[in-house]
Structures are given as C-alpha cells and as structure tokens.
N, CA, C and O atoms as a CHARMM CRD file, in Angstrom:
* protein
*
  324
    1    1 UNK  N     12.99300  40.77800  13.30200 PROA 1      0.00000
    2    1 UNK  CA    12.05000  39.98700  12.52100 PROA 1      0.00000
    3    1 UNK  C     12.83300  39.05200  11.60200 PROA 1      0.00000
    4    1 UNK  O     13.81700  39.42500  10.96400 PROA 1      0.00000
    5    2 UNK  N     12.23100  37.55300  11.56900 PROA 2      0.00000
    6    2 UNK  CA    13.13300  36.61200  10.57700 PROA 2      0.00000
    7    2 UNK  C     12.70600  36.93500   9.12600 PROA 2      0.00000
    8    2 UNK  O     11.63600  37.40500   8.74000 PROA 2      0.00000
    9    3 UNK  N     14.05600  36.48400   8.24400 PROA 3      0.00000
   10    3 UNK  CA    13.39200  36.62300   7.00600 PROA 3      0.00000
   11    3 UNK  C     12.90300  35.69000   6.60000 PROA 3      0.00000
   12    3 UNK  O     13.31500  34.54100   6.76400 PROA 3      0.00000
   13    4 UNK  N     12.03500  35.99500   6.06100 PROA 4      0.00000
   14    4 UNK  CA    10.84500  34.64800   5.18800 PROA 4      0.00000
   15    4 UNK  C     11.12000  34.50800   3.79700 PROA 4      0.00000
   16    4 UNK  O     11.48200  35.47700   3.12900 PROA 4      0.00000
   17    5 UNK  N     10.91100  32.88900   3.11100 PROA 5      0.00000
   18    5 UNK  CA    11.18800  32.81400   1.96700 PROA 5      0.00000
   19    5 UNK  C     10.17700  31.88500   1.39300 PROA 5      0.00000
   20    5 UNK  O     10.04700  30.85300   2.05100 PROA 5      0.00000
   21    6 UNK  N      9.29200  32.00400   0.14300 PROA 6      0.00000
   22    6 UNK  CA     8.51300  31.39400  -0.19100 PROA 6      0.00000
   23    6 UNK  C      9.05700  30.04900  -0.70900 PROA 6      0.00000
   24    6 UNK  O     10.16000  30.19500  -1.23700 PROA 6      0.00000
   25    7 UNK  N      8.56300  28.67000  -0.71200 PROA 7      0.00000
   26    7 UNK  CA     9.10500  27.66200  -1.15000 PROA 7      0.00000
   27    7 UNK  C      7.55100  26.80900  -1.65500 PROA 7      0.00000
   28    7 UNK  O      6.58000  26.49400  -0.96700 PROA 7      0.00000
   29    8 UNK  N      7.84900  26.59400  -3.29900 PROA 8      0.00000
   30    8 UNK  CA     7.05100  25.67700  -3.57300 PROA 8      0.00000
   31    8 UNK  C      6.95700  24.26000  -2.90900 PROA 8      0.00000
   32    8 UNK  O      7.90900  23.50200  -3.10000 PROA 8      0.00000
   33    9 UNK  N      5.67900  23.73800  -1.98500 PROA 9      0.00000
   34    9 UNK  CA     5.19900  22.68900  -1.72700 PROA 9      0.00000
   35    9 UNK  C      6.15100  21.28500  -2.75100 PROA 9      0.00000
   36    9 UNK  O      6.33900  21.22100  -3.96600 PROA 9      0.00000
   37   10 UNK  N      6.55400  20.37600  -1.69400 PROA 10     0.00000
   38   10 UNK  CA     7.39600  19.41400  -2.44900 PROA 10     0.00000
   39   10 UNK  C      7.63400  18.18300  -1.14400 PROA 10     0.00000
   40   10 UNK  O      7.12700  18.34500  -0.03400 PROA 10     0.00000
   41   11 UNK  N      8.40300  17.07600  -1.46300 PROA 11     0.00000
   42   11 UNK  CA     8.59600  16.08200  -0.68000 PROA 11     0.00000
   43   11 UNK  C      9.48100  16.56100   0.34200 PROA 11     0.00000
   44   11 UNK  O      9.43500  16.11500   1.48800 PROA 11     0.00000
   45   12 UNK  N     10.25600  17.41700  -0.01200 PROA 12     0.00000
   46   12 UNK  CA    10.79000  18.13100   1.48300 PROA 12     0.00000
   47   12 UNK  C     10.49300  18.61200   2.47300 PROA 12     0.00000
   48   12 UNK  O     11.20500  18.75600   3.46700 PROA 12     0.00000
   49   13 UNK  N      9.40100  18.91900   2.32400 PROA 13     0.00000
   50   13 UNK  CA     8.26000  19.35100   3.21800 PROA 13     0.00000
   51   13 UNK  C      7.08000  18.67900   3.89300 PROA 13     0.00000
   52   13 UNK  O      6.35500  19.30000   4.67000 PROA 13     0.00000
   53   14 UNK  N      6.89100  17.36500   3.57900 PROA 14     0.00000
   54   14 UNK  CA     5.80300  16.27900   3.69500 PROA 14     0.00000
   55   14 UNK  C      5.95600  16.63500   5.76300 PROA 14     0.00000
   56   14 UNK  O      4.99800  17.07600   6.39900 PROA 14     0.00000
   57   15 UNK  N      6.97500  16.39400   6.24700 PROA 15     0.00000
   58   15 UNK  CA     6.56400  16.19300   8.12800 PROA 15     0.00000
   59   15 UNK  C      5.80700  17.99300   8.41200 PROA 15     0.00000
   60   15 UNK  O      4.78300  18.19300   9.06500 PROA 15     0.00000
   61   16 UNK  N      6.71200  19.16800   7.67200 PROA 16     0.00000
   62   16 UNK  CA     5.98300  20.47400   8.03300 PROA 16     0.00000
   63   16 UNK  C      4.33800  20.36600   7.40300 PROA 16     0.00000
   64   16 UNK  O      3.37200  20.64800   8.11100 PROA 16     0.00000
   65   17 UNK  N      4.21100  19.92800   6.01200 PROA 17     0.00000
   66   17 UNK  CA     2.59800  20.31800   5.78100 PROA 17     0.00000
   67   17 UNK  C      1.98100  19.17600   6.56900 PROA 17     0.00000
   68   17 UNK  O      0.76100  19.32800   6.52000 PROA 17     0.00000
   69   18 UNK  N      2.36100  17.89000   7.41200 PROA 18     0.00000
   70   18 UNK  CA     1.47200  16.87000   7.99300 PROA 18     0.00000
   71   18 UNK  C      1.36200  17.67100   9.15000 PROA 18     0.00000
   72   18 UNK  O      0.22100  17.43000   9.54300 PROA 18     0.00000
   73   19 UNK  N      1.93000  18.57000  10.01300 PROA 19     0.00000
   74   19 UNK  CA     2.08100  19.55500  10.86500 PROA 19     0.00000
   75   19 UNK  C      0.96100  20.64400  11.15300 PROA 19     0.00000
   76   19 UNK  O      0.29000  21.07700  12.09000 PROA 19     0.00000
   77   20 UNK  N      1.13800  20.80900   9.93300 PROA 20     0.00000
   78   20 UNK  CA     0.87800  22.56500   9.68700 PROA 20     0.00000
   79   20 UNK  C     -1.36900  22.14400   9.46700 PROA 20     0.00000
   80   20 UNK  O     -2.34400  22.79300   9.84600 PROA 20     0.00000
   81   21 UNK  N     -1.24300  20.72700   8.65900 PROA 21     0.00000
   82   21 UNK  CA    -2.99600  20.05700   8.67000 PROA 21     0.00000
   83   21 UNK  C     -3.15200  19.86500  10.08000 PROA 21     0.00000
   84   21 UNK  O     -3.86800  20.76000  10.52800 PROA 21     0.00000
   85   22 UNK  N     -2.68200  18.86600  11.17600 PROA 22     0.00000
   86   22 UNK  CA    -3.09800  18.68200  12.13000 PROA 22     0.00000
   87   22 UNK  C     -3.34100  19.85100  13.04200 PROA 22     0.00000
   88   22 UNK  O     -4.19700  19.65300  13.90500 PROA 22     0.00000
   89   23 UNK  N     -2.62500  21.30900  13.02100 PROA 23     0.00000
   90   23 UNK  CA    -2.88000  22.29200  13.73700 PROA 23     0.00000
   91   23 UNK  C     -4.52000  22.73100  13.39300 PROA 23     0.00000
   92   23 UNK  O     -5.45100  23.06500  14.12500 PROA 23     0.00000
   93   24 UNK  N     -4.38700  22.55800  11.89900 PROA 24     0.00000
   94   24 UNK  CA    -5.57800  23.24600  11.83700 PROA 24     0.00000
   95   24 UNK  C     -6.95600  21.95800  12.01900 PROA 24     0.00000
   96   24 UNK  O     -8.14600  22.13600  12.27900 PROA 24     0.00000
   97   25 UNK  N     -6.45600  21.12500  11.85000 PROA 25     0.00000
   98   25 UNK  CA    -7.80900  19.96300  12.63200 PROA 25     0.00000
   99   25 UNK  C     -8.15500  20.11500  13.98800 PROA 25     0.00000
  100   25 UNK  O     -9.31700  20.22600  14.37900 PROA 25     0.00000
  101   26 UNK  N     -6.99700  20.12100  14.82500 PROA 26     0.00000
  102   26 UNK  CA    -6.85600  20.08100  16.21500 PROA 26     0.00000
  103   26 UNK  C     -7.77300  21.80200  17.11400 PROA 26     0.00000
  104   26 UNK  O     -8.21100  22.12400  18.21800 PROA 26     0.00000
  105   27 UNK  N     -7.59500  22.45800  15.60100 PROA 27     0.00000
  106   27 UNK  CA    -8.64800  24.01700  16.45600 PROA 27     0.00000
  107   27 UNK  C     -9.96400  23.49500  15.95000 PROA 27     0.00000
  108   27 UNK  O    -11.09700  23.65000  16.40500 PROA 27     0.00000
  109   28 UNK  N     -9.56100  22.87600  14.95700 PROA 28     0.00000
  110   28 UNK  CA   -11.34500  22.94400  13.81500 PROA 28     0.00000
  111   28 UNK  C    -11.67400  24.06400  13.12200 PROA 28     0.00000
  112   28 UNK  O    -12.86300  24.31400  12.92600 PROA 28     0.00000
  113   29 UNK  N    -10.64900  24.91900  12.63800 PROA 29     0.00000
  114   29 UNK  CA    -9.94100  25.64500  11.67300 PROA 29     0.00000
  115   29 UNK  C    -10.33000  25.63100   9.93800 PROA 29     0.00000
  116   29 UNK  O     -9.56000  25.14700   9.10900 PROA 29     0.00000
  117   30 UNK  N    -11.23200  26.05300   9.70000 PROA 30     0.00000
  118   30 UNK  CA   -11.41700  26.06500   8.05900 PROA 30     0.00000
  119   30 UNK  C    -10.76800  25.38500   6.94500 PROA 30     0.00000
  120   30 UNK  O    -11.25800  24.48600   6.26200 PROA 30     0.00000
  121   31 UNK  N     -9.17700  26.11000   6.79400 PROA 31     0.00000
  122   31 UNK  CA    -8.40000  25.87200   6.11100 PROA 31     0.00000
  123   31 UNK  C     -8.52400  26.15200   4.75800 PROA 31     0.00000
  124   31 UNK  O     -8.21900  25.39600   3.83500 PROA 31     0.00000
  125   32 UNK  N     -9.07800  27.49200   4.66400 PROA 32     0.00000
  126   32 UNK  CA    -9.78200  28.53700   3.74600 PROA 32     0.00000
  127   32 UNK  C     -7.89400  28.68100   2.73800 PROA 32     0.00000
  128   32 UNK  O     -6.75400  28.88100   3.15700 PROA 32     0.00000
  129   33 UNK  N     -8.42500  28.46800   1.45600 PROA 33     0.00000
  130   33 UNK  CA    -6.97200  28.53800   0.72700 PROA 33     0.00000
  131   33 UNK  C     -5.77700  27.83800   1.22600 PROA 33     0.00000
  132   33 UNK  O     -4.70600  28.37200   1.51500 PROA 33     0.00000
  133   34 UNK  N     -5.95900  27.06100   1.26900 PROA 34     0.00000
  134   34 UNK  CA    -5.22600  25.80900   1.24100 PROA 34     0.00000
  135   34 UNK  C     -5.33000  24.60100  -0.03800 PROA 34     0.00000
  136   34 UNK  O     -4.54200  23.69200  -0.29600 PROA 34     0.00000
  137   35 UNK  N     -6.16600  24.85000  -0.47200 PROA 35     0.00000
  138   35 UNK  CA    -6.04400  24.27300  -1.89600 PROA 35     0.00000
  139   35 UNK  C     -6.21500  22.87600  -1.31100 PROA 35     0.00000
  140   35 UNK  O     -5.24800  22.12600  -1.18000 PROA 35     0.00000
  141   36 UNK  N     -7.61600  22.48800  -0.91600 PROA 36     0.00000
  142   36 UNK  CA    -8.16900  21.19900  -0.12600 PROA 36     0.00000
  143   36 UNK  C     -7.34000  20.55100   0.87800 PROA 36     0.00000
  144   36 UNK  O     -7.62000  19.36900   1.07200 PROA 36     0.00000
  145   37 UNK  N     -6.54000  20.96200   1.45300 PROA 37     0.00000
  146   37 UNK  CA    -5.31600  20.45500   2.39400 PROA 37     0.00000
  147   37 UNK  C     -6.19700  19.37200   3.41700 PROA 37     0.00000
  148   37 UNK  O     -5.59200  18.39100   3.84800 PROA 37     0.00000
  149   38 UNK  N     -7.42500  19.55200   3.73400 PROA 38     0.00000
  150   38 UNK  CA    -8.17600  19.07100   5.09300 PROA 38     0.00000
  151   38 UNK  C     -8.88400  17.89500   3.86700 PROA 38     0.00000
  152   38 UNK  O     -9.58900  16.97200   4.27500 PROA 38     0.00000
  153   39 UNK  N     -8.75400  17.97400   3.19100 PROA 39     0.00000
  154   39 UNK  CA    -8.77200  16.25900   2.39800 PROA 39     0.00000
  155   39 UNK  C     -7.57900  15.39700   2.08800 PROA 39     0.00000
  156   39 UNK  O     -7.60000  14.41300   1.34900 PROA 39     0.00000
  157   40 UNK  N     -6.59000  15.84900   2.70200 PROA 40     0.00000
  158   40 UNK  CA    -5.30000  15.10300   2.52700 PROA 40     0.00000
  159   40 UNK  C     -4.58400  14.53200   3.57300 PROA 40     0.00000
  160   40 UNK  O     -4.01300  15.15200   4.47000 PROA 40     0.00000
  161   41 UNK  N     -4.63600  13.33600   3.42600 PROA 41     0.00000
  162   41 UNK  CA    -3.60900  12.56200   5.08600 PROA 41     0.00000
  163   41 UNK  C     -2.61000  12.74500   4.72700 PROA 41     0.00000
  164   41 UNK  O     -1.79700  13.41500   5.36400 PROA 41     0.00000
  165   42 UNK  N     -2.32900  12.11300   3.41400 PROA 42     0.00000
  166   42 UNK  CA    -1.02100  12.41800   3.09600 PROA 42     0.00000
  167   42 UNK  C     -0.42500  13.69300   2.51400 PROA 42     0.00000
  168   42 UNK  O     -1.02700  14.19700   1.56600 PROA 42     0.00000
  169   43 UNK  N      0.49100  14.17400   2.88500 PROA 43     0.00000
  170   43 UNK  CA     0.83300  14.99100   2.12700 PROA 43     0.00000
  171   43 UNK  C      1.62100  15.06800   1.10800 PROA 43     0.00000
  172   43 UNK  O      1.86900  16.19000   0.66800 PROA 43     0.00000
  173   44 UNK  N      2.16000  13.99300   0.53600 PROA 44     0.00000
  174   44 UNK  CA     2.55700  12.80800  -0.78300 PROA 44     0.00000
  175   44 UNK  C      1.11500  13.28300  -1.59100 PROA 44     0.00000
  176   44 UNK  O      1.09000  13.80500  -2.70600 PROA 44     0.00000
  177   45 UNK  N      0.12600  13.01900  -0.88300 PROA 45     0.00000
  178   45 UNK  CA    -1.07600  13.20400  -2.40900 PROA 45     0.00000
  179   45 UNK  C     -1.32500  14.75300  -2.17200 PROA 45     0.00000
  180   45 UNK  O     -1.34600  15.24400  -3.30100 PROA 45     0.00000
  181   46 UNK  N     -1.46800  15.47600  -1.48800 PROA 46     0.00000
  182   46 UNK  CA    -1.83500  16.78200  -1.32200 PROA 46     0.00000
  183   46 UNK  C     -0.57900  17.62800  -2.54100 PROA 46     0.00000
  184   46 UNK  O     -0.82500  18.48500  -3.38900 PROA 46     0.00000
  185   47 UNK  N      0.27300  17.21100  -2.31500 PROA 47     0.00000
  186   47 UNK  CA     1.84800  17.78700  -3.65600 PROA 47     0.00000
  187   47 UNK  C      1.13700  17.26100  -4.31100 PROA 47     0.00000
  188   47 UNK  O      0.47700  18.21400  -4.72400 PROA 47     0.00000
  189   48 UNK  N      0.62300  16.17600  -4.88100 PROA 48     0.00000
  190   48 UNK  CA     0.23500  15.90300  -5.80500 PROA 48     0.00000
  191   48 UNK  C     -0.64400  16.50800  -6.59900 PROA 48     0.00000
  192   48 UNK  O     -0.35400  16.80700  -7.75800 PROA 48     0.00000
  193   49 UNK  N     -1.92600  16.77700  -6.00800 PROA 49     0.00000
  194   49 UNK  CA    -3.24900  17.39600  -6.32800 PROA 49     0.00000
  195   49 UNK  C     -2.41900  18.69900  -6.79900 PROA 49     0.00000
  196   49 UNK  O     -2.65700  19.16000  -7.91500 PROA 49     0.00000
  197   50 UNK  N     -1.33100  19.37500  -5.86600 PROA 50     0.00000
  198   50 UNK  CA    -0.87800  20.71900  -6.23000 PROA 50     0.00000
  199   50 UNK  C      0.00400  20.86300  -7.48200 PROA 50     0.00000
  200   50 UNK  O      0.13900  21.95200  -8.04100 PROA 50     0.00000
  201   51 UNK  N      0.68500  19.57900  -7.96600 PROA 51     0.00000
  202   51 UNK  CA     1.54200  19.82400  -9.14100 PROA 51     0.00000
  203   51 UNK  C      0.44200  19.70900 -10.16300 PROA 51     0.00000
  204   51 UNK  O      0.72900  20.40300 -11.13800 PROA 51     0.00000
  205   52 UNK  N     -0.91100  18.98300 -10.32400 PROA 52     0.00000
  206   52 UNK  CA    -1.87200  19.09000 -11.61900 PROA 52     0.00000
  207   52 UNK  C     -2.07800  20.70700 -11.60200 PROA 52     0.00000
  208   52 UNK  O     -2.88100  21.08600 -12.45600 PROA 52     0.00000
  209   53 UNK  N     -1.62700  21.51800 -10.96300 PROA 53     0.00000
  210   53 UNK  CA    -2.56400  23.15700 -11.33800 PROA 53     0.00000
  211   53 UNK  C     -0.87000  23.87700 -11.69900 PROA 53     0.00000
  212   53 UNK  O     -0.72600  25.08000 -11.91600 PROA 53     0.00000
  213   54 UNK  N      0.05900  23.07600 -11.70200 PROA 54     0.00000
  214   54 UNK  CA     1.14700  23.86000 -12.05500 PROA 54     0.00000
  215   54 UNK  C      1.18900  24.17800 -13.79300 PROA 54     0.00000
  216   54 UNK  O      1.64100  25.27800 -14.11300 PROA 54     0.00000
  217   55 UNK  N      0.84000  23.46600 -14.63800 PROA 55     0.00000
  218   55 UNK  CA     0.64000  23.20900 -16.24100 PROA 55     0.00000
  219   55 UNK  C     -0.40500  23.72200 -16.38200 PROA 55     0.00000
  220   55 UNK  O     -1.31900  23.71900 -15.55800 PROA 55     0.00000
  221   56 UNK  N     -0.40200  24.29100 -17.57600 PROA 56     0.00000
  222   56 UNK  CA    -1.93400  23.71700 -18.39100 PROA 56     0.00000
  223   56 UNK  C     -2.42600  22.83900 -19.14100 PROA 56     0.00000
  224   56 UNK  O     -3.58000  22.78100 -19.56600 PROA 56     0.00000
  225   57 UNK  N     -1.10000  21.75600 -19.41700 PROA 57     0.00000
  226   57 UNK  CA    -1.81200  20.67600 -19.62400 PROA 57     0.00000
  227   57 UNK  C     -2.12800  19.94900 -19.10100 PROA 57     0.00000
  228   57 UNK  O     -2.60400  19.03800 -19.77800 PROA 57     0.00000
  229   58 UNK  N     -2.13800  19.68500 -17.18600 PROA 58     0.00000
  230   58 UNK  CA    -3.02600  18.99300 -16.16400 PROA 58     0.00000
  231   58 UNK  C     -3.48000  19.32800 -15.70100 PROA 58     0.00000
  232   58 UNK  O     -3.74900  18.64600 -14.71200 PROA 58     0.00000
  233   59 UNK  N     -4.21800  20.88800 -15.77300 PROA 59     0.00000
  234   59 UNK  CA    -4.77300  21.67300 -14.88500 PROA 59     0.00000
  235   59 UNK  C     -6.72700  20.51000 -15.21100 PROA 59     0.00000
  236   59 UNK  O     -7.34300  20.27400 -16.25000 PROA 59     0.00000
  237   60 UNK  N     -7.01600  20.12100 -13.70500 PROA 60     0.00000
  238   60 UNK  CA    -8.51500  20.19700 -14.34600 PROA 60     0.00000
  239   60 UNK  C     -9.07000  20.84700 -15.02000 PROA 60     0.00000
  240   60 UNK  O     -8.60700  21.96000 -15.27200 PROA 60     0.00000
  241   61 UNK  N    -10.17600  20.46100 -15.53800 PROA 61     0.00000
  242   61 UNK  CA   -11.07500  21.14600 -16.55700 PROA 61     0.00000
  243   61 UNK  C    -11.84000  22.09400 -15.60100 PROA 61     0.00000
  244   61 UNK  O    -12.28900  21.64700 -14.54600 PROA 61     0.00000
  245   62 UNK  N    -11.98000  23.23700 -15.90700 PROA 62     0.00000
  246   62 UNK  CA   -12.47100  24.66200 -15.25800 PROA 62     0.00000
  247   62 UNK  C    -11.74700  24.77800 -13.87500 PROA 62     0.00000
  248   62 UNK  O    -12.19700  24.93600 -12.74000 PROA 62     0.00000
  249   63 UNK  N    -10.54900  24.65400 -14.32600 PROA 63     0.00000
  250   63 UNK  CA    -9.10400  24.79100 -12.91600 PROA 63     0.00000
  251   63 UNK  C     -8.63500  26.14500 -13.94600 PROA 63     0.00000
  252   63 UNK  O     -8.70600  26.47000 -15.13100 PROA 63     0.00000
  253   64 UNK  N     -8.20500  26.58200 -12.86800 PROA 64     0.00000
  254   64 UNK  CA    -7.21500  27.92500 -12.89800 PROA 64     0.00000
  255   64 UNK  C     -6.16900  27.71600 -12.91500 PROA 64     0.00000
  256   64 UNK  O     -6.04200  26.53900 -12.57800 PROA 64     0.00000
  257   65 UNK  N     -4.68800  28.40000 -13.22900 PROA 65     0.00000
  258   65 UNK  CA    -3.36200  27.92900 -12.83800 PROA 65     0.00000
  259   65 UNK  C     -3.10300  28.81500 -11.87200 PROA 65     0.00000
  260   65 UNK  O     -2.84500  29.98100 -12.16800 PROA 65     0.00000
  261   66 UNK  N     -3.14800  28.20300 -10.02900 PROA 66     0.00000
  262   66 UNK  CA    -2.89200  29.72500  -9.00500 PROA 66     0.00000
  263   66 UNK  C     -1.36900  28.93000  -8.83500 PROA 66     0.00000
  264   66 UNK  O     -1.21500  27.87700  -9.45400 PROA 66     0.00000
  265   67 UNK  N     -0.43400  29.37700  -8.12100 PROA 67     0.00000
  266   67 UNK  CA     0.77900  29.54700  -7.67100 PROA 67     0.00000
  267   67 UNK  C      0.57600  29.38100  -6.13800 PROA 67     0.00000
  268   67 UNK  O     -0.10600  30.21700  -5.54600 PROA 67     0.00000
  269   68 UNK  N      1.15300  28.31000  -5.44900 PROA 68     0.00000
  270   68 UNK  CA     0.88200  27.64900  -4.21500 PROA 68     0.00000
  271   68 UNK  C      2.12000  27.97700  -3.39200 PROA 68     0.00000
  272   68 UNK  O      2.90800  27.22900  -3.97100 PROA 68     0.00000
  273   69 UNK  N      2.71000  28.46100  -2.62000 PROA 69     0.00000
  274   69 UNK  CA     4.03300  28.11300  -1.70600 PROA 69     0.00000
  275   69 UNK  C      4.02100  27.93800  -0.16700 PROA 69     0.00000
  276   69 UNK  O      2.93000  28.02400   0.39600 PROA 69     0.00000
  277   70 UNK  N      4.89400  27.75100   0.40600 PROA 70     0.00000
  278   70 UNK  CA     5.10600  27.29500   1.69300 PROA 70     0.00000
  279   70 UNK  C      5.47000  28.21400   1.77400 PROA 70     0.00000
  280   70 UNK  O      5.91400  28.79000   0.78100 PROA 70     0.00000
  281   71 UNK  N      5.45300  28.94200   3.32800 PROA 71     0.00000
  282   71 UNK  CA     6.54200  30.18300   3.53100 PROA 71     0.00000
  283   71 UNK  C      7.39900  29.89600   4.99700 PROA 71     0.00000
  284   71 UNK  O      6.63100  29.87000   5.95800 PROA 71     0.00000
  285   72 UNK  N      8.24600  29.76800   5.20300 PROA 72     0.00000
  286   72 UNK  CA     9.18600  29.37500   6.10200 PROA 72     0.00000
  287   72 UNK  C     10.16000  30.41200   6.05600 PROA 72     0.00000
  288   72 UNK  O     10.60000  31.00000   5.06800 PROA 72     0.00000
  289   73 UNK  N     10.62700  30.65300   8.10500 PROA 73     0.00000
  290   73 UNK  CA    12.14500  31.37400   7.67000 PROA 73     0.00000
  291   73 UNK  C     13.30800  30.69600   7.48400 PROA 73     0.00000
  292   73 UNK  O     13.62200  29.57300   7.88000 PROA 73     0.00000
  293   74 UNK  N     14.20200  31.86200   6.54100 PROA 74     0.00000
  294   74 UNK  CA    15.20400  31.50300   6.22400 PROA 74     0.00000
  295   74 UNK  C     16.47900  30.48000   6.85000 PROA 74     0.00000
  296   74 UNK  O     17.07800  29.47800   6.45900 PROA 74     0.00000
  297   75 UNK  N     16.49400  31.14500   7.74700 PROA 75     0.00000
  298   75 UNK  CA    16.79100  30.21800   9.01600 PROA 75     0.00000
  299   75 UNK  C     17.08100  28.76700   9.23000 PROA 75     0.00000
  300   75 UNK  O     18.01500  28.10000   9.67700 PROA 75     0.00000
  301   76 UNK  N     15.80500  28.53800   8.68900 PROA 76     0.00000
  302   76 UNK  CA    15.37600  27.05200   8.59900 PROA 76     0.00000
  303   76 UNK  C     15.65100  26.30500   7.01100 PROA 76     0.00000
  304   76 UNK  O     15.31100  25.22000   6.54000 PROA 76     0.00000
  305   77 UNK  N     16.29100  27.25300   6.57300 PROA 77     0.00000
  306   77 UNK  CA    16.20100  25.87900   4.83700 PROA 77     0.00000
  307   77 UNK  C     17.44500  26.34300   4.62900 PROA 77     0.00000
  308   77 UNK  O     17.60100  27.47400   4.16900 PROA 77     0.00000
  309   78 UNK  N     18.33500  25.66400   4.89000 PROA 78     0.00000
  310   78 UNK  CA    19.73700  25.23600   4.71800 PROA 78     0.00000
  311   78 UNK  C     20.38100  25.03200   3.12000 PROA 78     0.00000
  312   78 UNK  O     21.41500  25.36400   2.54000 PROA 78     0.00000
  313   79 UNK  N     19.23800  24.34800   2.81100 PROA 79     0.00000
  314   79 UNK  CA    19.50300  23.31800   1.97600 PROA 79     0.00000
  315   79 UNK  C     19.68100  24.11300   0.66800 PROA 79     0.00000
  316   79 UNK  O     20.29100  23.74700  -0.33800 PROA 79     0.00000
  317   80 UNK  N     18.91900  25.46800   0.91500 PROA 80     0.00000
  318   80 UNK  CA    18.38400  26.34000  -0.49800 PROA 80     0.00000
  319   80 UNK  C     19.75800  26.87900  -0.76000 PROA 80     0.00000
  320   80 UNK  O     20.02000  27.30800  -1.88300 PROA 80     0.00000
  321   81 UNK  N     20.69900  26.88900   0.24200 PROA 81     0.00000
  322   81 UNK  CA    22.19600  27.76100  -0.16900 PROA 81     0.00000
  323   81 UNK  C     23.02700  27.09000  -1.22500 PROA 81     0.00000
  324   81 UNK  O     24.08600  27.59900  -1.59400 PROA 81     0.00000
C-alpha cells in the first residue's frame, strides 16, 4: 500500500484538481464535500474560495473555519523533500 500525504490545496495542484472536477462531471457525481468544486472551472478561483475559510478574518459571514487538503501519494510530491 502507498503512503499518502495530506497537502493543502494550492497552485501546485491547479492540472490534478482540473482532473480530479472533470472525473466527477464526466460520471455526474455529486461532489458532496468538496467545498463547491463543481462551481469552479478554474481551479485558480476554487484555491481561492478555499483560502477565505482559512482565517477568521475572511471567513464569510456564518462560514465555519473547516481544514481542506488534497491527499496524494508520497511517491508523487517530490518537491515536499
């Protein structure tokens, strides 16, 4: 089994989350907790929408502060070493 590592959503990731939306368009897939992902082409604005809930001083008004990550294996992120 690979190991998995959580990674906060960021511009490094923009081709995997444009990926990871079209899979779930292409079944017609919910996309239940995703934190509106199936309103986002871009995924430039989708990070976006996700860094206002990181604070509380941009959290919308009657927003929560939840904790969002990508999970990818290790394997694959080089970059984190």
């Amino acid at each position: 089994m690979e190991e998995l590592v959580l990674l906060e959503p960021s511009s490094a990731y923009y081709d995997q989350i444009k990926e990871y939306r079209q899979e779930f368009l292409e079944v017609g897939d919910s996309m239940d907790g995703t934190s509106s992902l199936r309103e986002y082409e871009k995924p430039s604005d989708w990070v976006e929408h996700i860094k206002l809930y990181s604070s509380k001083e941009t959290i919308p008004e009657a927003g929560y502060r939840p904790h969002y990550f990508c999970v990818s294996e290790k394997v694959t992120t080089d970059f984190l070493e």
